[in-house]
SERO-4910 file (N, C-alpha, C, O; in steps of 0.05 Angstrom, whole numbers):
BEGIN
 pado doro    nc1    nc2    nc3   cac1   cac2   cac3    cc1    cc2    cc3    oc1    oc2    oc3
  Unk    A   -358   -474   -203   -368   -448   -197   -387   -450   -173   -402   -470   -173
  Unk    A   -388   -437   -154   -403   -433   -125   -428   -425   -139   -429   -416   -161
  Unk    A   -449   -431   -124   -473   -423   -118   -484   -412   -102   -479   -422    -81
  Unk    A   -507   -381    -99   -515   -375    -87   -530   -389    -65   -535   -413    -67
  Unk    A   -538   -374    -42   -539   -394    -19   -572   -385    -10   -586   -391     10
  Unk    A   -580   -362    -41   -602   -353    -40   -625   -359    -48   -646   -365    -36
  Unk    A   -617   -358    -83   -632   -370   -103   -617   -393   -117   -630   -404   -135
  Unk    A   -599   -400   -112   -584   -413   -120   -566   -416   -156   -554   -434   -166
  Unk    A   -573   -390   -164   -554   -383   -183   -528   -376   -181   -518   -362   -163
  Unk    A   -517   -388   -199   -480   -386   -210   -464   -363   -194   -474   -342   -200
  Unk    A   -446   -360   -179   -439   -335   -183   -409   -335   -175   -399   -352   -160
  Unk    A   -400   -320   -184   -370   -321   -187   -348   -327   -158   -325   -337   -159
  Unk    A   -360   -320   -137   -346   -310   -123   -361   -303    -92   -380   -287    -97
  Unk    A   -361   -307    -69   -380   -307    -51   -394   -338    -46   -388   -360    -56
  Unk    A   -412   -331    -30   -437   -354    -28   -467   -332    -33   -489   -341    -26
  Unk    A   -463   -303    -45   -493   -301    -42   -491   -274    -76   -484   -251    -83
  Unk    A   -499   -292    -83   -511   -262   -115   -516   -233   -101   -530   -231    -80
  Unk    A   -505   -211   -113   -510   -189   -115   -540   -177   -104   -542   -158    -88
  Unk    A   -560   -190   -116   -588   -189   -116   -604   -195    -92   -622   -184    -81
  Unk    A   -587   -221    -86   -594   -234    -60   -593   -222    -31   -605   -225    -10
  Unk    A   -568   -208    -41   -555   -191    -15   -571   -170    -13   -579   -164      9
  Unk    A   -581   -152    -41   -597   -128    -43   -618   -131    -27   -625   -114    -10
  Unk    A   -632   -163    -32   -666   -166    -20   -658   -168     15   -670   -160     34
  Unk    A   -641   -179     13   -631   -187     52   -625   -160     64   -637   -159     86
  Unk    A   -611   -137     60   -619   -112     68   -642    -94     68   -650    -82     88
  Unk    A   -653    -93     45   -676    -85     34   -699    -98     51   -717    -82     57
  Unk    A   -700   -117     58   -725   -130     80   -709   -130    108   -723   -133    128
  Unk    A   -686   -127    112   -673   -119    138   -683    -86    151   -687    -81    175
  Unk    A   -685    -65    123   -697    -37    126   -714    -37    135   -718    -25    156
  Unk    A   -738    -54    120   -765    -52    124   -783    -35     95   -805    -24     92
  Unk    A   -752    -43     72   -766    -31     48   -777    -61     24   -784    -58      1
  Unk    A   -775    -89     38   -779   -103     25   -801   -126     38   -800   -125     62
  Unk    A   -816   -142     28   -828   -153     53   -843   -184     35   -865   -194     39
  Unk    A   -825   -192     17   -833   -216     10   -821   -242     25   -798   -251     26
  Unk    A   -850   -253     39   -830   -275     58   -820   -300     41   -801   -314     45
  Unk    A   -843   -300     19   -834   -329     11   -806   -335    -16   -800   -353    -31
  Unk    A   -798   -309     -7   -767   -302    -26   -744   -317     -6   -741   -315     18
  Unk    A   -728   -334    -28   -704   -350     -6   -691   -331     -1   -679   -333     20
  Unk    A   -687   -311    -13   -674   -293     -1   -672   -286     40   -655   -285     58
  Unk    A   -705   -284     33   -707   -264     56   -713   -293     72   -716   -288     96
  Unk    A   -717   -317     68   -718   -345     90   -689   -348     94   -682   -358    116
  Unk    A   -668   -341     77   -632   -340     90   -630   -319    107   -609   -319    118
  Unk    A   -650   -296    114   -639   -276    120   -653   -286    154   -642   -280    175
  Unk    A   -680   -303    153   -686   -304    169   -670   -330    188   -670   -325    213
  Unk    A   -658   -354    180   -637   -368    184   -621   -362    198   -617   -371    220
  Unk    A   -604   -341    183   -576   -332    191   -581   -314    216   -563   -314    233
  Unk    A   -605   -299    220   -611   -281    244   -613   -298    271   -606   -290    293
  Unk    A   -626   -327    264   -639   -351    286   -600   -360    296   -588   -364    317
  Unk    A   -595   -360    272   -563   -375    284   -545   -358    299   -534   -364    320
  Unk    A   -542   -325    281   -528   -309    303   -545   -311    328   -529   -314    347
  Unk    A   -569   -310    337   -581   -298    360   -580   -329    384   -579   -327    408
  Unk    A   -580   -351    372   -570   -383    382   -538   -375    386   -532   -390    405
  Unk    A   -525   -367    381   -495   -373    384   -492   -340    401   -471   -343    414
  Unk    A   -499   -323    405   -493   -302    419   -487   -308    449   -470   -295    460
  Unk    A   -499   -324    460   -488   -327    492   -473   -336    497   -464   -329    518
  Unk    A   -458   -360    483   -442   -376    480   -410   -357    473   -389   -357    486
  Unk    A   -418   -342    447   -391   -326    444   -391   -289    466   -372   -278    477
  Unk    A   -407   -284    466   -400   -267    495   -390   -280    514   -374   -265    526
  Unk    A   -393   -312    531   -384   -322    553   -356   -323    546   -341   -315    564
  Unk    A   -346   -330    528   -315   -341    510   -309   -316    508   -287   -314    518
  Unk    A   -319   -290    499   -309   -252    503   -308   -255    527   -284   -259    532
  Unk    A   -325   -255    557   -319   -245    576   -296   -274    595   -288   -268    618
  Unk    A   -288   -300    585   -260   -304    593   -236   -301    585   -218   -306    601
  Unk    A   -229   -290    555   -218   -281    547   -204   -251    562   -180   -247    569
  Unk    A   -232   -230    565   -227   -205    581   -220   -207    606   -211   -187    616
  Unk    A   -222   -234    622   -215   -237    658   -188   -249    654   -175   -253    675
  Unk    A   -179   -255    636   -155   -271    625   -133   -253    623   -111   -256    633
  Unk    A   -145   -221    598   -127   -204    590   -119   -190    620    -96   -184    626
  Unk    A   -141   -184    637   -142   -159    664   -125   -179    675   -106   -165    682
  Unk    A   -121   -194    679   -105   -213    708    -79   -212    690    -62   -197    698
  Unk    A    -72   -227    666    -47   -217    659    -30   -188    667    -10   -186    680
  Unk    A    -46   -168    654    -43   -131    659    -36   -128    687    -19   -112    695
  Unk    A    -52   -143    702    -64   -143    735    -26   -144    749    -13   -127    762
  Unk    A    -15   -179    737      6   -180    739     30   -165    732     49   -156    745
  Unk    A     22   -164    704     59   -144    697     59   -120    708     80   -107    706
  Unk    A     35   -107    723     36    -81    727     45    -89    760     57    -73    774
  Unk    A     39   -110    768     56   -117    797     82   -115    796     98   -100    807
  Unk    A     85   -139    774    119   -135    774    135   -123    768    159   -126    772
  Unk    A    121   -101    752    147    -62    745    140    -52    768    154    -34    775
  Unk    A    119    -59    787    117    -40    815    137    -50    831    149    -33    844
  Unk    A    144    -74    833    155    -86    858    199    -91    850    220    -91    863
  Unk    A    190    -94    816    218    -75    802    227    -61    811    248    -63    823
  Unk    A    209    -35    806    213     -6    812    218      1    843    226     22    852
  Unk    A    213    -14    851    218    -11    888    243    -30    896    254    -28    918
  Unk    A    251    -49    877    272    -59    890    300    -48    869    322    -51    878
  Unk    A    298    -39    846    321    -34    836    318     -9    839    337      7    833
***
């Protein structure tokens, strides 16, 4: 059986109890404000790692996007230059 990744109770299914998820929104609102809840030290974690990995996966989004436009860039050459020779 998995364990929460919060409090570390049992839980069926996931990595985070029902409860855990409640407190990690609930102090994401600004309706909860216990810091020394693991809850809300995962919530503070997981915010440090998206906000560390954010420049890294926008650079990998924007070659992906110069990748898709230059493909497009092309096939729309070659139905132009199609269309003028057949």
């Amino acid at each position: 059986m998995a364990h929460c990744n919060g409090c570390g109770k049992a839980v069926s299914e996931g990595s985070l109890c029902a409860l855990c998820a409640a407190k990690m929104v609930a102090y994401h609102d600004g309706d909860y404000d216990d810091e020394n809840d693991p809850a809300v030290k995962l919530y503070h974690q997981t915010a440090a790692k998206m906000n560390s990995n954010s420049s890294s996966s926008s650079g990998c989004a924007l070659v992906v996007l110069a990748l898709t436009s230059v493909s497009a860039a092309l096939a729309a050459t070659g139905i132009g230059i199609e269309h003028l020779i057949g």
